[in-house]
C-alpha positions in Angstrom: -50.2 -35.2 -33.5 -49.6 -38.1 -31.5 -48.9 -38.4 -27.4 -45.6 -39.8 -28.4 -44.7 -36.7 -30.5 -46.1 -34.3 -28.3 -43.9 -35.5 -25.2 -40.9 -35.2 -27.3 -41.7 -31.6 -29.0 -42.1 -30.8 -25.4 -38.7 -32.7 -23.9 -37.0 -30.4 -27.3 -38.6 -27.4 -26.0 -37.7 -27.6 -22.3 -33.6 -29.1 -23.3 -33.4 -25.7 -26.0 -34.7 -23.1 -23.3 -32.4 -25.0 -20.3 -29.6 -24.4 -23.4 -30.2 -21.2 -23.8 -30.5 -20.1 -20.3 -27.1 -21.6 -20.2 -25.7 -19.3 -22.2 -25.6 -16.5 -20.1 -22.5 -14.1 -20.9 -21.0 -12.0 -18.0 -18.2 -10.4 -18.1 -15.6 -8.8 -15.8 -13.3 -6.0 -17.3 -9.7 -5.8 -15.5 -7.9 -3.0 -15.9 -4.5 -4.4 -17.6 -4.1 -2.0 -19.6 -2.5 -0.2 -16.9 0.9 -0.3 -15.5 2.7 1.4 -12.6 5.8 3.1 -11.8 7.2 3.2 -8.1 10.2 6.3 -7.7 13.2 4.7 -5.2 15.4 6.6 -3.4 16.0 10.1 -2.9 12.2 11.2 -3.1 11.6 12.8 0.0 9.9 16.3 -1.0 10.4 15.7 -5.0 8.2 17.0 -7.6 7.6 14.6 -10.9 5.9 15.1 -13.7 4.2 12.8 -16.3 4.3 13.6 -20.3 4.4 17.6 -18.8 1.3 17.1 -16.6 1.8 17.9 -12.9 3.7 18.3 -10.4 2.8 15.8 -7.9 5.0 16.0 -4.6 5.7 12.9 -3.3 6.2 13.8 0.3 5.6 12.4 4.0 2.7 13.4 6.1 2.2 13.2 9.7 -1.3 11.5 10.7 -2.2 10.9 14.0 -3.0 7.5 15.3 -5.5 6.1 17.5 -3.5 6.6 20.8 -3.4 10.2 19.7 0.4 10.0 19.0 1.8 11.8 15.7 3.4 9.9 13.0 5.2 10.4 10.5 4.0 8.3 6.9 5.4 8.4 3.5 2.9 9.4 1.0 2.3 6.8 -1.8 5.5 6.8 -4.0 3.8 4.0 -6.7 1.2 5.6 -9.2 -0.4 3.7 -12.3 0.0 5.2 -15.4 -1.8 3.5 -19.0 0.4 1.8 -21.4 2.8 3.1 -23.5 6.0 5.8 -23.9 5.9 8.3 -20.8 8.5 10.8 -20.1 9.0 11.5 -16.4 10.7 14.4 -14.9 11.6 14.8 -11.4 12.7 18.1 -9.3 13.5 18.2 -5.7 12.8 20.7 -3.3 15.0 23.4 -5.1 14.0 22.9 -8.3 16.9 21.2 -10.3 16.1 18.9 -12.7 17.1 15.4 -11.0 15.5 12.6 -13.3 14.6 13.5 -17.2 13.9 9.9 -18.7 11.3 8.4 -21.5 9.9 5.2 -20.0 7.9 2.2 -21.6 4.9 1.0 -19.6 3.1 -2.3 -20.2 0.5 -3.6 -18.8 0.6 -4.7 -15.4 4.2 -4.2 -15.5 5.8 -2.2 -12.7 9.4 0.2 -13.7 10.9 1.8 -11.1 12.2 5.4 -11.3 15.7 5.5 -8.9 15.8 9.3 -7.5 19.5 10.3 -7.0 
């Protein structure tokens, strides 16, 4: 084999590995196949349920900040849910049946849910 051919079986070599070093795949997975639904309005000390599963109370808390003072905070009223049908059910504080309503989540979509 010749110098000539040697140098360029080597140049081949070096340009294929550099290629396939290139080629590295990485990937990030995002959650978009998840949507959320946010409850408006009279939600102060409700109970909801999703597809039968709960209750969650949505509800405010008092924390205490760093002067020491009380506050009062809402509790998160947005919660993600996956794609798809979804029947929601809310109760307030006395148990009556406020908001009974089959919902369609998509993803990265946000539906609100209006409290009465």
């Amino acid at each position: 084999m010749s110098k000539t051919m040697r140098v360029i079986s080597s140049l081949l070599l070096f340009f294929t590995m550099c290629a396939l070093c290139a080629c590295h795949y990485e990937s990030i997975k995002l959650d978009s196949s998840v949507g959320t639904i946010e409850f408006t309005g009279n939600y102060q000390n409700a109970q909801f349920y999703v597809d039968d599963k709960g209750p969650v109370t949505i509800k405010y808390e008092t924390v205490k900040t760093e002067t020491g003072a009380e506050q009062v905070q809402m509790a998160p009223r947005t919660y993600k849910l996956s794609e798809g049908q979804h029947r929601i059910k809310v109760y307030n504080k006395d148990s009556v049946l406020m908001v009974d309503r089959i919902i369609f989540i998509k993803s990265q979509m946000q539906q609100e849910v209006f409290i009465p």
